[in-house]
ZAKE-206388 format. One record per residue (C-alpha): x, y, z; residue number from 1. Coordinates in pm, whole numbers. Layout:
<sites>
<x=X | y=Y | z=Z | k=NUM>
...
</sites>
This chain:
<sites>
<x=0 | y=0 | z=0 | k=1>
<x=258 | y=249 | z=112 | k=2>
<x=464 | y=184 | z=-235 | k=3>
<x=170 | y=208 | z=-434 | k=4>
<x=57 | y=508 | z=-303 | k=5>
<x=421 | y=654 | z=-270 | k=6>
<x=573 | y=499 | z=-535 | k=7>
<x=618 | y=843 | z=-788 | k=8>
<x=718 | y=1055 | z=-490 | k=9>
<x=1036 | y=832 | z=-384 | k=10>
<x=1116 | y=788 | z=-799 | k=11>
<x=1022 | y=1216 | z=-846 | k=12>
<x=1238 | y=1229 | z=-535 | k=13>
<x=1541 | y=999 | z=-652 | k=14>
<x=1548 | y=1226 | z=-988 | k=15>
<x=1499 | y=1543 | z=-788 | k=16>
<x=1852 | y=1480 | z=-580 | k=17>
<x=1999 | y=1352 | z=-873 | k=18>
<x=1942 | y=1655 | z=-1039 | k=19>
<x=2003 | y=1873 | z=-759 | k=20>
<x=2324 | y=1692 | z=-758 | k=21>
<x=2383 | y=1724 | z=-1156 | k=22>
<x=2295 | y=2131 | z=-1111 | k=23>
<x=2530 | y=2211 | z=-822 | k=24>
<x=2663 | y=1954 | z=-645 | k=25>
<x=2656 | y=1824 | z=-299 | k=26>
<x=2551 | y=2151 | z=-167 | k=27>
<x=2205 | y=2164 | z=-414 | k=28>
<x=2161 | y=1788 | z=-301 | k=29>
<x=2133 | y=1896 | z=41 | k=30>
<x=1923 | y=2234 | z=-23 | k=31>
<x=1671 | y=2058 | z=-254 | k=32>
<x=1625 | y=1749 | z=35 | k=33>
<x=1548 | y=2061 | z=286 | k=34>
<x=1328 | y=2210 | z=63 | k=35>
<x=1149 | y=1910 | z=12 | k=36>
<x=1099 | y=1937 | z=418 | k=37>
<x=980 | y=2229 | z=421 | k=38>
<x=743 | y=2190 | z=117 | k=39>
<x=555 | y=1857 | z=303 | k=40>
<x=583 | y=2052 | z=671 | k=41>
<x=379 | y=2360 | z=517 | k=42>
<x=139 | y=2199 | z=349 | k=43>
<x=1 | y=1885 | z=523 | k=44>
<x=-327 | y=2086 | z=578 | k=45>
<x=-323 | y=2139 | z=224 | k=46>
<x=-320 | y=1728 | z=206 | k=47>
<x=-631 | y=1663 | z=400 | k=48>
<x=-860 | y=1913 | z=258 | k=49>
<x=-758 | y=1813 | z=-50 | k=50>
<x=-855 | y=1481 | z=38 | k=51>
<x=-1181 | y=1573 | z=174 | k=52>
<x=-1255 | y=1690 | z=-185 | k=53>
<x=-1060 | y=1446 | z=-384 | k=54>
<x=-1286 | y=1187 | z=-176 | k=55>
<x=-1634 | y=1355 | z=-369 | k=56>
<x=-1441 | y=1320 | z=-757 | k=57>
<x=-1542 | y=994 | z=-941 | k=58>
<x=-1212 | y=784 | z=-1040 | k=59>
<x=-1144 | y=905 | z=-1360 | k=60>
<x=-1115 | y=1309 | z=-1223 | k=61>
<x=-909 | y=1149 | z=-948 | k=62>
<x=-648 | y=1015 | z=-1205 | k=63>
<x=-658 | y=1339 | z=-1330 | k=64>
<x=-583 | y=1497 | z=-1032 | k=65>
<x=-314 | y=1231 | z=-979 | k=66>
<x=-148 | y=1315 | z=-1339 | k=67>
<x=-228 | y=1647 | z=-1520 | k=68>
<x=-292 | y=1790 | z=-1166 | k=69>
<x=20 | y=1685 | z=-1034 | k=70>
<x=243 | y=1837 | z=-1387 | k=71>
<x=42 | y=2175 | z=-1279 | k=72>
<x=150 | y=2166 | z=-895 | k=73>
<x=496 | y=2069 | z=-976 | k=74>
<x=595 | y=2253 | z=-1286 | k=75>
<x=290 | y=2493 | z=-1307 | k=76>
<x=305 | y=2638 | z=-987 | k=77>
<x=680 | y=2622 | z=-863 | k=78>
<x=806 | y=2706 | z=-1173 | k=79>
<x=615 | y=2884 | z=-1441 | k=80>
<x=361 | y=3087 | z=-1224 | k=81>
<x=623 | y=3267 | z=-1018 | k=82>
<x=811 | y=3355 | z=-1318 | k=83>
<x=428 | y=3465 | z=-1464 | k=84>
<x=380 | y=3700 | z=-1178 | k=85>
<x=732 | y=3874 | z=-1185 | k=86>
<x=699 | y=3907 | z=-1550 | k=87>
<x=330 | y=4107 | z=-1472 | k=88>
<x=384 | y=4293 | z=-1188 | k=89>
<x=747 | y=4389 | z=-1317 | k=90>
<x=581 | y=4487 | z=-1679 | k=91>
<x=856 | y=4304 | z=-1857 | k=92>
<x=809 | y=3998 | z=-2098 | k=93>
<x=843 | y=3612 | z=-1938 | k=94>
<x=1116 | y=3553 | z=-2198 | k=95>
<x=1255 | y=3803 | z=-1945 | k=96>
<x=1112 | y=3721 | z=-1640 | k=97>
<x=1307 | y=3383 | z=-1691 | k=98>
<x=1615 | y=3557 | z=-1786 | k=99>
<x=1599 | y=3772 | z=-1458 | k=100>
<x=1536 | y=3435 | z=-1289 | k=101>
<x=1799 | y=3215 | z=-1434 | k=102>
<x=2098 | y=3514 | z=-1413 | k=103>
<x=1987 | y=3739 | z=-1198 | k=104>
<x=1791 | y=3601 | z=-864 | k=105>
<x=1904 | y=3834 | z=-621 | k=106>
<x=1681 | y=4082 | z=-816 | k=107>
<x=1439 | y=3835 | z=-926 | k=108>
<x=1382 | y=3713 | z=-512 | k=109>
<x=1279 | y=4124 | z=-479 | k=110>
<x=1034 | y=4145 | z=-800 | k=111>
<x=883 | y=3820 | z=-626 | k=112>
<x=811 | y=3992 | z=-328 | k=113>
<x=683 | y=4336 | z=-455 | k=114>
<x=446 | y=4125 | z=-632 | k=115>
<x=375 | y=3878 | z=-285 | k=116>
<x=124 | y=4122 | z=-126 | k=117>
<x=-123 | y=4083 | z=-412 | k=118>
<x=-72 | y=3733 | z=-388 | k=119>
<x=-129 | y=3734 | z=-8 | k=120>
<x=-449 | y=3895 | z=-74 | k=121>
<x=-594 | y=3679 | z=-297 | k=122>
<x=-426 | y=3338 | z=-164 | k=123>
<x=-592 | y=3494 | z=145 | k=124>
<x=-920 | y=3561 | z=87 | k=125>
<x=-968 | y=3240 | z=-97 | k=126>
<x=-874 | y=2994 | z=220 | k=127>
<x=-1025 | y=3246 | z=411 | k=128>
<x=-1368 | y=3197 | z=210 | k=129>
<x=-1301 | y=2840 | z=228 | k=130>
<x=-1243 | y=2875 | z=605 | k=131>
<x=-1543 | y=3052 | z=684 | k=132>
<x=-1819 | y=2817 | z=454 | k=133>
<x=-1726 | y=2533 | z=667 | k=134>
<x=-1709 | y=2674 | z=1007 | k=135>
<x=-2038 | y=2800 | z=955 | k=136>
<x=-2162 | y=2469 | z=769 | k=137>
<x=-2399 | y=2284 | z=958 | k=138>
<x=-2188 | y=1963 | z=1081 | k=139>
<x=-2270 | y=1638 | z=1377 | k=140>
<x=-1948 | y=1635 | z=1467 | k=141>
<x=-1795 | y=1948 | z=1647 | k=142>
<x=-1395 | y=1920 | z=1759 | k=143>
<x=-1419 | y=2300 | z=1950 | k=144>
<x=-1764 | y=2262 | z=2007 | k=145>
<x=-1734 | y=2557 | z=2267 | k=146>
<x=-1657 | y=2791 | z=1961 | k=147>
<x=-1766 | y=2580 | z=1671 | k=148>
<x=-2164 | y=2581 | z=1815 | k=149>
<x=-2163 | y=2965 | z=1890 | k=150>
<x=-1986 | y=3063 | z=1505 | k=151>
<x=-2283 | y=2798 | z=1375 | k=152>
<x=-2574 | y=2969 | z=1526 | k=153>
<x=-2426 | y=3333 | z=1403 | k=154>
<x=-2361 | y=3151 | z=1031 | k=155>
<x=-2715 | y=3147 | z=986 | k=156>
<x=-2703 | y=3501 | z=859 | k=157>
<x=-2736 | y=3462 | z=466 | k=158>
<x=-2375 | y=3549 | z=309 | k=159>
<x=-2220 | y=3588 | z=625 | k=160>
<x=-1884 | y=3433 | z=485 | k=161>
<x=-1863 | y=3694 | z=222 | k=162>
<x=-1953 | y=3993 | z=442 | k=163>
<x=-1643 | y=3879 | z=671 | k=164>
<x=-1443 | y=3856 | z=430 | k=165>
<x=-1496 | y=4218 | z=212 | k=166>
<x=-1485 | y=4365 | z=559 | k=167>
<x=-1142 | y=4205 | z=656 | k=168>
<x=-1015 | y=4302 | z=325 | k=169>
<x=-1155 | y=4644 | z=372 | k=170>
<x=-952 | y=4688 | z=681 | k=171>
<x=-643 | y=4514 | z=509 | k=172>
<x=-660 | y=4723 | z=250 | k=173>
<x=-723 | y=5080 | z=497 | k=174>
<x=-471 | y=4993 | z=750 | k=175>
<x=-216 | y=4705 | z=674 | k=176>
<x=-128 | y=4775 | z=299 | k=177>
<x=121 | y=5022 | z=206 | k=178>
<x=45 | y=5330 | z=-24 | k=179>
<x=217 | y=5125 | z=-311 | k=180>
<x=26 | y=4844 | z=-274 | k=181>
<x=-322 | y=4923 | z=-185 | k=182>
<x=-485 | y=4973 | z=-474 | k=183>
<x=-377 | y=4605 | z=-595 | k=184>
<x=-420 | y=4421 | z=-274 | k=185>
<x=-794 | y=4571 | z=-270 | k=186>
<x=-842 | y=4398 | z=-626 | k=187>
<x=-637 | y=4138 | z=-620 | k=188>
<x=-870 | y=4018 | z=-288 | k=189>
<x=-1176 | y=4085 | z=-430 | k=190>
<x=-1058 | y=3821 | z=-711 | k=191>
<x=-989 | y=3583 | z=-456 | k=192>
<x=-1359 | y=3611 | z=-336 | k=193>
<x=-1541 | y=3599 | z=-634 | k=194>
<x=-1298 | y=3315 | z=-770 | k=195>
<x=-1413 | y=3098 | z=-478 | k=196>
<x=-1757 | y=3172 | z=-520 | k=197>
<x=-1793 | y=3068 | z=-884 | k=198>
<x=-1525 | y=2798 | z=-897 | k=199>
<x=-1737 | y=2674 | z=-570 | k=200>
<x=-2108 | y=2762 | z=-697 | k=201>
<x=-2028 | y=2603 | z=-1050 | k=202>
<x=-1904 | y=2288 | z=-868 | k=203>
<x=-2247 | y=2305 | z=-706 | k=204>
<x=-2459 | y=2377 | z=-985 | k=205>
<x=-2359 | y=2120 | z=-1189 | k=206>
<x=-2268 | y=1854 | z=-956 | k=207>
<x=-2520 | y=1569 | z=-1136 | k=208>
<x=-2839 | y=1782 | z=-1188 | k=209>
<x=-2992 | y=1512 | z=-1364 | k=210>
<x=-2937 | y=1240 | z=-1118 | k=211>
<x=-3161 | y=1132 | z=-817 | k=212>
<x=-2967 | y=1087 | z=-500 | k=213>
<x=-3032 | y=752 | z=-566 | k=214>
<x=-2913 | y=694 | z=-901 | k=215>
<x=-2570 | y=893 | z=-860 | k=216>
<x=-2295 | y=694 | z=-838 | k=217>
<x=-2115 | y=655 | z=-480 | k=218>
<x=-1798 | y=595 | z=-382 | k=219>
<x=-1721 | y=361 | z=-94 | k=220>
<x=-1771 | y=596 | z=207 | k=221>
<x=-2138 | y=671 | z=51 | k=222>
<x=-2072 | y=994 | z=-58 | k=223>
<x=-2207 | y=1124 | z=-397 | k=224>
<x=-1933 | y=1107 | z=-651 | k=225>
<x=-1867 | y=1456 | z=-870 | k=226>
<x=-1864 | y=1349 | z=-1249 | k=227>
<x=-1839 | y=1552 | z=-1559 | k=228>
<x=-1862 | y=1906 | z=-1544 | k=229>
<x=-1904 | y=1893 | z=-1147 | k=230>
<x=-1571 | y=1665 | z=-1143 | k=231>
<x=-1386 | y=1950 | z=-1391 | k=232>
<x=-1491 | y=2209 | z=-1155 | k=233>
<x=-1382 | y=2013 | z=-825 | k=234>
<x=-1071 | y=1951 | z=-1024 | k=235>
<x=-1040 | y=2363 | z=-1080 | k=236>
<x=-1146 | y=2424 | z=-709 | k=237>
<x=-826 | y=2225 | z=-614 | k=238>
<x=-558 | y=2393 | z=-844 | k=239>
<x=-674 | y=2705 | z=-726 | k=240>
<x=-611 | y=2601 | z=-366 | k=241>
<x=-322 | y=2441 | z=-425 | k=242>
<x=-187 | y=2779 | z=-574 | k=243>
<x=-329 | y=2982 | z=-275 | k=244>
<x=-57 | y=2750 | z=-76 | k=245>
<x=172 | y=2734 | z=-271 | k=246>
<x=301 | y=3105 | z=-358 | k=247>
<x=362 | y=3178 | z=25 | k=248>
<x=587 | y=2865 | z=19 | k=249>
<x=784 | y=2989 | z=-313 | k=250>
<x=860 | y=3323 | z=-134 | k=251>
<x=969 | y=3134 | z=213 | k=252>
<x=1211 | y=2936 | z=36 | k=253>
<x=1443 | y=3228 | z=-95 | k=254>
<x=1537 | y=3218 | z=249 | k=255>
<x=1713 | y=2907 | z=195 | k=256>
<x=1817 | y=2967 | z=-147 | k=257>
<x=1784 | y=3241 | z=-441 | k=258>
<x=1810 | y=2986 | z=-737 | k=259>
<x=1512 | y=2984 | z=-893 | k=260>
<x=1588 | y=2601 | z=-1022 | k=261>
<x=1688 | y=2427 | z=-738 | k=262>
<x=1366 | y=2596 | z=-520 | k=263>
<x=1152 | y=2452 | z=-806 | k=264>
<x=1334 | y=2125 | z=-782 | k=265>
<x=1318 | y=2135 | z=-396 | k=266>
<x=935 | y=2253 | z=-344 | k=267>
<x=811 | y=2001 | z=-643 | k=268>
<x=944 | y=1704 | z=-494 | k=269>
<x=725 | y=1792 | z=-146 | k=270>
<x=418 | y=1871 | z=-329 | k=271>
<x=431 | y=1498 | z=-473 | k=272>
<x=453 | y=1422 | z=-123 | k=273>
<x=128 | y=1647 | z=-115 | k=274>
<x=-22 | y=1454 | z=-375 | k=275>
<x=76 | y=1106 | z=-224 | k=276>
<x=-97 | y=1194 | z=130 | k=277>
<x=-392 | y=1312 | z=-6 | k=278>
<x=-424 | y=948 | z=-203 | k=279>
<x=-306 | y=830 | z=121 | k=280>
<x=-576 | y=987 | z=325 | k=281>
<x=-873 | y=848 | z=79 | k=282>
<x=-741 | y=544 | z=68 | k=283>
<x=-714 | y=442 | z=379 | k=284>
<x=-1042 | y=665 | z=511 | k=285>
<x=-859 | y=838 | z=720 | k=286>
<x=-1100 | y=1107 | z=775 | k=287>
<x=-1361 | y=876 | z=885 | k=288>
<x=-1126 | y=680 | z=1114 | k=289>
<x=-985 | y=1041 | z=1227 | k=290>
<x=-1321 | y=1215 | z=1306 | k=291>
<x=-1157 | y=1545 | z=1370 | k=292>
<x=-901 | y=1558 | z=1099 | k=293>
<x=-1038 | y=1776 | z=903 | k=294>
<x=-1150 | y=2002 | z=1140 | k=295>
<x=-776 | y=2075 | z=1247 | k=296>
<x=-719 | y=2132 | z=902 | k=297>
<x=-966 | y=2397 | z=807 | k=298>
<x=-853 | y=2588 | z=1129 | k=299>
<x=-466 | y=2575 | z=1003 | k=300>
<x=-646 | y=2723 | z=697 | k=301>
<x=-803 | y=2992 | z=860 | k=302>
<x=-486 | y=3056 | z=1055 | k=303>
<x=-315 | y=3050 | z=785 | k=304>
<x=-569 | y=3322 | z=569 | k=305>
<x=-516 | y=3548 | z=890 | k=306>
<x=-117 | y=3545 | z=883 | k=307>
<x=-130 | y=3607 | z=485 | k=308>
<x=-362 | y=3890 | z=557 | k=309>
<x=-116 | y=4023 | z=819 | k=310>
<x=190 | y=3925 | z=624 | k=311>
<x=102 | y=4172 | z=344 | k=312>
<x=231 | y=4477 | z=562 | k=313>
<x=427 | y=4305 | z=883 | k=314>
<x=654 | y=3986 | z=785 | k=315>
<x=574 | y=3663 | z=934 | k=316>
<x=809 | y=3351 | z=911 | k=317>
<x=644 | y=3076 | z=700 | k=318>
<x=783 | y=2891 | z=1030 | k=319>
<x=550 | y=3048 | z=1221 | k=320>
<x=245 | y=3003 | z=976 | k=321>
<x=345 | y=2626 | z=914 | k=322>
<x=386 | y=2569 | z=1289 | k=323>
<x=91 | y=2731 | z=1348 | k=324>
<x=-103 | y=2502 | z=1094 | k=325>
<x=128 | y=2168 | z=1227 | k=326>
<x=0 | y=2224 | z=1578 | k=327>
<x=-324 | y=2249 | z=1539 | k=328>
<x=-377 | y=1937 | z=1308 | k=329>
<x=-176 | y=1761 | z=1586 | k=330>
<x=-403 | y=1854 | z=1826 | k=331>
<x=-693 | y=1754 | z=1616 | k=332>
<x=-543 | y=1392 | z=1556 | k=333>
<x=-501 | y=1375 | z=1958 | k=334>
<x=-851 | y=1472 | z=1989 | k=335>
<x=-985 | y=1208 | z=1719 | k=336>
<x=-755 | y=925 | z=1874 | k=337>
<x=-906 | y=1050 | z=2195 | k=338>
<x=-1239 | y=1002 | z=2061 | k=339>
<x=-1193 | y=657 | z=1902 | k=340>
<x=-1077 | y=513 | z=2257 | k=341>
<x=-1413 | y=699 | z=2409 | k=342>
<x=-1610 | y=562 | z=2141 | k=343>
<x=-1439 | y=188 | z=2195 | k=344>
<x=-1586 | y=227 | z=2585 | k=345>
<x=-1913 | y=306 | z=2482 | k=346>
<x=-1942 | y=675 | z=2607 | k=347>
<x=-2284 | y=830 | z=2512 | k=348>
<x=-2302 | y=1009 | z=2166 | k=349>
<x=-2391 | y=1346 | z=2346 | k=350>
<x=-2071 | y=1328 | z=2546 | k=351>
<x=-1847 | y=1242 | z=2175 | k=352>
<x=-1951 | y=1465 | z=1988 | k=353>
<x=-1875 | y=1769 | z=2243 | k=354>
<x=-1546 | y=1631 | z=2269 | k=355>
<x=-1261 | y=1868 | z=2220 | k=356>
<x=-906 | y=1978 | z=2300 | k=357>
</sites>
């Protein structure tokens, strides 16, 4: 099982030292293998939601997921996206872009993060949509049920989500953006709202119309698989969060090195290991085994929109943010391996699902 599912992350990793190795020697070897770290450390959260999504796709959107998805995270988003943005925000060609990234990184490392608080804002108000539609989604199961309860009675205020969010941007925009930046970080948010809503709504809309609940096929945990245009849409819902993580881990890891190359060499071989534990997780039904999982996950996400709201004015280490995000899935895990042994004695429903750290 654990080659199966891992197989094409230890071969993407094999080739990924190898040509760290090839590229600059035993000192890229060693960068690319920390990158790599840092990469999987980051984005574990990124791993289960993506799981609790990949878990809805019918087979053949998972394979392509697991294939064209994966060429996107690794080469897509690593490589040619950064080099995308520079070449936009900078107002020079990507022929140059490239050029400024393969000769000249030092300068290419500061066009990156001109252009990071418009990312921020719109890496940030997408997981912080995403955040806020399931915290106020009606649920069973409640892992801070002393806070989780309250924020579900207030979410019953239509559009809630999106009110929170213009109104953090607002105040993002007034009082944490700099003059030179304002006027983009106000758009580029607003993008990252209404991208969420449509990607998410057209997910919804056509997510088998012309299907009874009945009739729509299921995959084994009895949830109602998305096909066609409701799988394509899932499948866009996913590269768009993927990219809303991955950016912030792009600009942490000129801190470790300013070559362009080996950080796309580095950070693709840990998003394979993304990619790997999110099969993993579906697999194995690890969210149903781990009732509170996901839970931990979508609060690292929220955490996570907070500290790229505050990171477009103050810096934050992506330590912080990823530690942040590590501790509280831990804590979730503790809490569903808490719950499992509760559930093995018998303890009354009313007392499990109130259970929490």
């Amino acid at each position: 099982m654990i080659f199966r599912t891992f197989g094409w992350s230890f071969a993407v990793t094999a080739l990924g030292l190898i040509a760290g190795f090839w590229y600059g020697g035993a000192s890229a070897l060693a960068i690319v293998a920390i990158l790599a770290v840092l990469e999987i450390s980051l984005s574990f959260d990124n791993a289960v939601v993506n799981a609790k999504v990949l878990q809805r796709m019918s087979a053949f959107w998972q394979k392509i997921f697991l294939t064209i998805g994966i060429a996107i995270a690794v080469f897509g988003m690593r490589l040619v996206f950064p080099i995308v943005v520079v070449a936009v925000t900078s107002g020079m060609s990507p022929w140059g872009a490239l050029d400024m990234a393969l000769n000249d990184s030092d300068r290419y490392h500061a066009e990156m993060e001109f252009a990071y608080p418009m990312i921020a804002a719109f890496g940030g108000m997408f997981l912080m949509m995403l955040f806020l539609n399931w915290v106020f989604e009606d649920r069973d199961i409640h892992w801070l049920a002393w806070l989780e309860k309250p924020l579900l009675r207030i979410g019953k205020l239509e559009q809630l989500p999106v009110v929170i969010a213009g109104a953090t941007l607002a105040c993002v925009g007034t009082w944490v953006a700099d003059d030179a930046h304002r006027t983009n970080v106000l758009i580029a948010g607003l993008l990252g709202i209404v991208t969420y809503i449509l990607v998410n709504g057209l997910g919804e809309l056509f997510s088998n119309p012309e299907l009874t609940e009945d009739e729509a096929p299921k995959g084994p945990n009895g949830l109602v698989l998305a096909t066609g245009k409701a799988g394509f849409f899932l499948f866009l819902y996913l590269e768009v969060l993927d990219a809303s993580f991955s950016f912030d881990g792009v600009i942490g890891a000129f801190a470790i090195s300013t070559d362009p190359i080996i950080i796309a060499i580095g950070l693709g071989v840990g998003a394979m290991y993304i990619r790997s534990m999110t099969v993993f997780l579906v697999r194995q039904g690890t969210l149903s085994e781990f009732k509170f999982l996901e839970h931990g996950a979508h609060w690292a996400i929220g955490a996570l929109a907070v500290c790229m709201m505050i990171s477009i004015g103050h810096h934050l280490s992506e330590w912080i943010t990823g530690g942040i995000g590590a501790g509280l899935i831990i804590l979730a895990l503790i809490s569903s391996i808490i719950l499992r042994k509760r559930e093995g004695t018998d303890k009354p429903a009313v007392e499990l699902e109130s259970s929490h750290v």
